[in-house]
C-alpha distance (Angstrom), angle and dihedral (degrees) to the residues before:
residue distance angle dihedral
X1 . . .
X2 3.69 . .
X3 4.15 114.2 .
X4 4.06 98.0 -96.7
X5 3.67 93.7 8.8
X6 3.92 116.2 130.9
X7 3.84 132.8 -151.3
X8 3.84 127.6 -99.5
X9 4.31 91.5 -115.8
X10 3.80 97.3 41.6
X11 4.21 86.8 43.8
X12 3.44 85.2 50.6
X13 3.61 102.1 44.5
X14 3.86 91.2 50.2
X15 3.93 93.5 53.8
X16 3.67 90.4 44.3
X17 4.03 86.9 52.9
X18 4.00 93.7 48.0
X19 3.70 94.3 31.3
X20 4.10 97.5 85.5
X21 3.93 113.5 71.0
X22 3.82 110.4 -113.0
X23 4.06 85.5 44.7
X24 4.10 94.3 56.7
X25 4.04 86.0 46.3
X26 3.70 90.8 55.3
X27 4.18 93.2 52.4
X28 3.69 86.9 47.6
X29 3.68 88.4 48.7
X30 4.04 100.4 37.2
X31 3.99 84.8 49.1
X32 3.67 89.7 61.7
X33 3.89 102.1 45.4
X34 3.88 140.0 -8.7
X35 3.67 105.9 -96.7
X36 4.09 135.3 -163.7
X37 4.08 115.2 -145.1
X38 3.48 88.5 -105.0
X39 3.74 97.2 53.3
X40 3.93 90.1 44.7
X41 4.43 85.3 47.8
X42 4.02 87.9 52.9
X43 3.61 82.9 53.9
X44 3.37 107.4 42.5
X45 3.32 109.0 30.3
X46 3.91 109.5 -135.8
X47 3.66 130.8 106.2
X48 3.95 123.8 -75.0
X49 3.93 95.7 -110.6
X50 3.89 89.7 56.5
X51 4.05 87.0 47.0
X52 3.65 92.1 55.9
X53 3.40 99.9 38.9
X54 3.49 91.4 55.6
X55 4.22 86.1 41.2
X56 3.93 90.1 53.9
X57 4.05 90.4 50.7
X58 3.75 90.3 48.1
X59 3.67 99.5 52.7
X60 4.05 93.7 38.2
X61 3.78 84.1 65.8
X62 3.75 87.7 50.2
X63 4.14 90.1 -113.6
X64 3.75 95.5 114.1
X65 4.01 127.5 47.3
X66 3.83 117.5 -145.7
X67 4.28 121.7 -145.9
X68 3.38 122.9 -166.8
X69 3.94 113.9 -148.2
X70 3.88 105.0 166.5
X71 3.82 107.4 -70.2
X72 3.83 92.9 -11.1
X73 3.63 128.7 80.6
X74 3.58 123.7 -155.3
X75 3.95 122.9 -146.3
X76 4.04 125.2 -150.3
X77 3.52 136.1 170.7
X78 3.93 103.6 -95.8
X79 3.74 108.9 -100.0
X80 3.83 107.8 -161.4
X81 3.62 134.6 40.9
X82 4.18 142.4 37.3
X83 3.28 92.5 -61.5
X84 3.90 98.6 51.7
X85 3.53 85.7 56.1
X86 3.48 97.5 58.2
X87 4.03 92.5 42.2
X88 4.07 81.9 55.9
X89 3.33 101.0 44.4
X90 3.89 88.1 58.1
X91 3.53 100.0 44.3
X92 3.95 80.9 61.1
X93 3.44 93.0 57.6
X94 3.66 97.3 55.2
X95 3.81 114.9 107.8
X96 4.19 101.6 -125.4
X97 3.55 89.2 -147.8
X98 3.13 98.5 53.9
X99 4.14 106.8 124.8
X100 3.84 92.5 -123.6
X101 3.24 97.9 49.4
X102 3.44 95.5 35.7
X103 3.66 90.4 58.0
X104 3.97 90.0 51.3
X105 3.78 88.8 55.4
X106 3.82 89.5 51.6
X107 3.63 91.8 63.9
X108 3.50 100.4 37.8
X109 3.69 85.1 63.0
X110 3.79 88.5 49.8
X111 4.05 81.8 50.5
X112 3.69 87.5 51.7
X113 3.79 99.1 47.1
X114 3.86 89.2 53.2
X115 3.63 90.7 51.4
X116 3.79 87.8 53.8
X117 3.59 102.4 42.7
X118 4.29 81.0 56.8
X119 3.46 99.8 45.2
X120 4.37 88.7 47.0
X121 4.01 78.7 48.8
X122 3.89 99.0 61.2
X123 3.63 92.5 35.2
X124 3.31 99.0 54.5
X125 4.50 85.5 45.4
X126 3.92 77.9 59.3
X127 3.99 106.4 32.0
X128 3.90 96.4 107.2
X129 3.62 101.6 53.4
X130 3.70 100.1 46.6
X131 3.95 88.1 41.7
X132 3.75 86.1 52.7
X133 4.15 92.4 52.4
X134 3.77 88.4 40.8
X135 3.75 85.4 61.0
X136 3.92 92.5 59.7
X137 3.70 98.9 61.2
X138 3.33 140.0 44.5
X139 4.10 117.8 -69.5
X140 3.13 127.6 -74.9
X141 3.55 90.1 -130.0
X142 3.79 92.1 59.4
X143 3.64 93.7 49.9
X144 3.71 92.4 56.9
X145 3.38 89.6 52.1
X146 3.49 97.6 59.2
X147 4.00 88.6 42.1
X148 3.81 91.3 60.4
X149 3.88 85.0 35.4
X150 3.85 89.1 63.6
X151 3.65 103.5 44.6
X152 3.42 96.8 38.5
X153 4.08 98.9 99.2
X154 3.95 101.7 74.9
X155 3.98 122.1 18.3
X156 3.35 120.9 -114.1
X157 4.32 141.5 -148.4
X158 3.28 114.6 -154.8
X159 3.84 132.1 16.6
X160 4.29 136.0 -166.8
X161 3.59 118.6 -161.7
X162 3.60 106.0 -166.9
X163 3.81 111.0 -149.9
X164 3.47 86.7 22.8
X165 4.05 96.6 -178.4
X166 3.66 112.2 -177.8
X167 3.78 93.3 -7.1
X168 3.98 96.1 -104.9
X169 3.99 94.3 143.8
X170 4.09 90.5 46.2
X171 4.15 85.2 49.5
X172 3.91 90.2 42.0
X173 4.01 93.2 50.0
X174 3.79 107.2 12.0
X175 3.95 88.2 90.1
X176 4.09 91.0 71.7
X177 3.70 102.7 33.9
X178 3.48 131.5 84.7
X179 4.78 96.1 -143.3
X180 3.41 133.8 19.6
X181 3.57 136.4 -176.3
X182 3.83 131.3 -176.4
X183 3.47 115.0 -167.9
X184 4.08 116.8 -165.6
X185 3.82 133.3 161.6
X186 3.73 97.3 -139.4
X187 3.41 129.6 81.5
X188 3.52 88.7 -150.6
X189 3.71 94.6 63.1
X190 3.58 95.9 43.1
X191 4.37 98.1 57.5
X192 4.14 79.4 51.4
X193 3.51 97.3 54.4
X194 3.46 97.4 38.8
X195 4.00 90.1 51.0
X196 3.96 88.8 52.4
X197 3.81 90.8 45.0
X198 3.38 95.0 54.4
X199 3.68 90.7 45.0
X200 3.66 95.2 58.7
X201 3.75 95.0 49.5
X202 3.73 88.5 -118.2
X203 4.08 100.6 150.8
X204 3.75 98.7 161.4
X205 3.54 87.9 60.8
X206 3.93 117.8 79.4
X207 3.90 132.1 164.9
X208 3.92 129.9 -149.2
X209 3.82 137.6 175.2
X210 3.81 110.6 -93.9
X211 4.00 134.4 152.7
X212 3.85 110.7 -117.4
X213 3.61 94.2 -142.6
X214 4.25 90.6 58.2
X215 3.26 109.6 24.0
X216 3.72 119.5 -174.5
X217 3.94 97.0 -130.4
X218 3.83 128.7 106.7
X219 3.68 114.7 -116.5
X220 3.97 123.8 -94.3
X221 3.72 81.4 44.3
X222 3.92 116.4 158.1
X223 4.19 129.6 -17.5
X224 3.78 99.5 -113.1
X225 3.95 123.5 39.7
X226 3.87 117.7 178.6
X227 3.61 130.6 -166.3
X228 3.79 98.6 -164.0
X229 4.10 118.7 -170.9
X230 3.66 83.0 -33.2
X231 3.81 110.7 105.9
X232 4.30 94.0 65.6
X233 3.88 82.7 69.2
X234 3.79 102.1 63.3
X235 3.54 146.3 68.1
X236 3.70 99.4 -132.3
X237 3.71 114.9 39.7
X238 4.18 95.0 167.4
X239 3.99 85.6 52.9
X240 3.79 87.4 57.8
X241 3.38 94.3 46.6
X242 3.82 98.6 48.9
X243 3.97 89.2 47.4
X244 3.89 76.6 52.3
X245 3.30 102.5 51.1
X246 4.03 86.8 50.7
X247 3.41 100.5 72.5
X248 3.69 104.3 47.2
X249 3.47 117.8 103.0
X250 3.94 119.8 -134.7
X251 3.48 115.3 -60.9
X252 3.94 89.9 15.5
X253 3.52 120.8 132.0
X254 3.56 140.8 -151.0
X255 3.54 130.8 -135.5
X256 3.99 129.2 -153.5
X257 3.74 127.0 -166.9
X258 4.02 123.1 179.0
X259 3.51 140.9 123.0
X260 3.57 120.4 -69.9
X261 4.03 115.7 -126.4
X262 4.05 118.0 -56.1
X263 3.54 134.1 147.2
X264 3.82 108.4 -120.6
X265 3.54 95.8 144.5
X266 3.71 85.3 -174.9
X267 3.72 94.4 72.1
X268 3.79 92.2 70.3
X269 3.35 104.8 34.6
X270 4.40 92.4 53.2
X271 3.51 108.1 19.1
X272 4.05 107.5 34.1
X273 3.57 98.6 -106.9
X274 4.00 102.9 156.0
X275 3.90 91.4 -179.0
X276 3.86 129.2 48.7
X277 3.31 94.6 -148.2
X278 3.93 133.2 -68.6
X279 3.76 139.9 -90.4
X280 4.05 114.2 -117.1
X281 4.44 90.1 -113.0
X282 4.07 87.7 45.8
X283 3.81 86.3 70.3
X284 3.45 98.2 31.1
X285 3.76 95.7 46.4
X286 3.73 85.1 55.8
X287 3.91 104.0 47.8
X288 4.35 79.4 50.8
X289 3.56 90.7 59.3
X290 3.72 95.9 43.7
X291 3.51 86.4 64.7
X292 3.68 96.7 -101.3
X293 4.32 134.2 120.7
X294 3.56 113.9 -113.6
X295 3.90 105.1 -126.0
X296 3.60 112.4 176.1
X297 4.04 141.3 -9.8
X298 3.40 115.6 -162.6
X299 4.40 131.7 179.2
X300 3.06 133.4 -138.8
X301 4.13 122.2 -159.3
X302 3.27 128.0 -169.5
X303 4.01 118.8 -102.3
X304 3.79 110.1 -104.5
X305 3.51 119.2 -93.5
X306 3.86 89.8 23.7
X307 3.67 114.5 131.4
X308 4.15 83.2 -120.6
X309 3.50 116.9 129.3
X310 4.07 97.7 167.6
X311 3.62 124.0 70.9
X312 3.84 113.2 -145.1
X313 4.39 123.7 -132.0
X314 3.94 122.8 -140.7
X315 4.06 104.6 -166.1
X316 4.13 116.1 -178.4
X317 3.63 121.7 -159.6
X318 3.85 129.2 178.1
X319 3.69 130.6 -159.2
X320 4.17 97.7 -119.0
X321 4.01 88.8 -149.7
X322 3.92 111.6 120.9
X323 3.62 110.8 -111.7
X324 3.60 103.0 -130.3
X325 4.10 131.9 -141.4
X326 3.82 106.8 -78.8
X327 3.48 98.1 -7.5
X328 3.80 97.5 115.5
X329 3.39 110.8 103.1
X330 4.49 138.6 133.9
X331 3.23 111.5 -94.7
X332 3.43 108.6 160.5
């Protein structure tokens, strides 16, 4: 079969499945955002057993693509395969003025606004005591720096950020990629970095719920993972880091960020942290039994004068596998 070429049934079933009215205004609709049932019923006015329905026939002809978080599912437009194609191809043939679908966009951004106006809610229940941790490391604004500073010798397509948080690395990278994912336990988390996703226009990027020790992604994945102020949290950093290591394609590389060693007891006892920071081999002793070659490790110190006590760690790995001719390709 021709590269990108798709059969007569499955073209068939995915025209049937966007060829009935309320069906073609949920691609247009899933294309521009990830959507729950209940969002998409706000917008569309009809009853939650129609929604699904139509849902279920969507992603059957592999149009739609389903997330569990908990008891919510999530809704995309599919990303890979023959039938994504097609579902793209129409969405780019819909007139955006059109009053139907201009109507549809009108309460999506109603959709979007309430997301927003929750997300500004809980962080602003939680402001002070992530300001007041912020204070005792270096700044944000440095660490970014260094982020962009490290990836910043070959371009990249796609990106995870595992433990993704409020979706700060997808914002801070998502503009020169072509995928991201952010994959988070909490729910929390995920209606932040959704809300700041959608604020910076940033549709290729999506997050879901996910467990960093199993993630649900075929291997030779994406070209960039990071692990971002994540790895202080758990109980098993070298599990993370081999689950990691998994889904980077050859060549990929993986990037760690986290505080270097200190002794704010504190940390642990009020805010979960099981780890009080690591030792530059720790990491790099990990990423070499994960299979990948330890690039860089780079520290950060707070400026003096700062009220930071904790230095912050930058550790690049990259999958030694030769990349070969053609072979790059989403998968995921």
């Amino acid at each position: 079969m021709t590269p990108g070429a798709i059969g007569f049934e499955s073209l068939n079933a995915a025209l049937k499945a966007a060829g009935e009215e309320t069906r073609l205004r949920m691609v247009a609709l899933l294309a521009e955002a990830e959507l729950t049932v209940t969002e998409l019923i706000d917008i569309l006015r009809q009853s939650q057993p129609r929604i699904s329905r139509h849902l279920r026939l969507l992603g059957e002809a592999g149009l739609v693509e389903r997330n569990r978080e908990g008891a919510w599912a999530f809704f995309r437009l599919a990303e890979h395969g023959a039938a994504a194609d097609v579902a793209r191809a129409l969405v780019a043939r819909l007139d955006a003025d059109d009053p139907v679908i201009a109507r549809d966009r009108e309460r999506l951004a109603a959709v979007r606004a309430a997301r927003a106006a929750a997300a500004q809610a809980y962080f602003a229940e939680h402001a002070a005591e992530w300001d007041r941790i912020r204070r005792l490391h270096v700044t944000d604004a440095a660490v970014e720096a260094a982020v962009a500073a490290e990836l910043a010798d070959r371009p990249f397509r796609s990106l995870l950020d595992l433990g993704t948080g409020t979706g700060r690395m997808l914002e801070l990278l998502g503009p020169s990629i072509e995928r991201g994912v952010g994959i988070d336990l909490s729910h929390e988390m995920l209606a932040l970095a959704r809300a700041r996703l959608d604020r910076a226009g940033l549709r290729h990027c999506s997050v879901r719920q996910g467990d960093i020790y199993d993630l649900n992604l075929p291997r030779d994945s994406f070209d960039v993972v990071i692990v971002h102020q994540v790895l202080h949290f758990l109980d098993d950093g070298a599990r993370a880091i081999r689950e990691a290591a998994r889904v980077l394609r050859p060549q990929g590389r993986l990037l760690v960020i986290d505080f270097a060693p200190h002794d704010l007891e504190f940390l642990r006892e009020d805010h979960a942290h099981r780890r009080l920071g690591f030792a530059a081999e720790a990491v790099t002793q990990w990423m070499e039994q994960a299979g990948l070659e330890p690039m860089s490790h780079r520290l950060l110190v707070p400026e003096p004068g700062s009220d930071g006590k904790i230095a912050v760690s930058l550790w690049l790995g990259r999958d030694p596998r030769i990349l070969l001719a053609g072979a790059h390709r989403e998968v995921a």
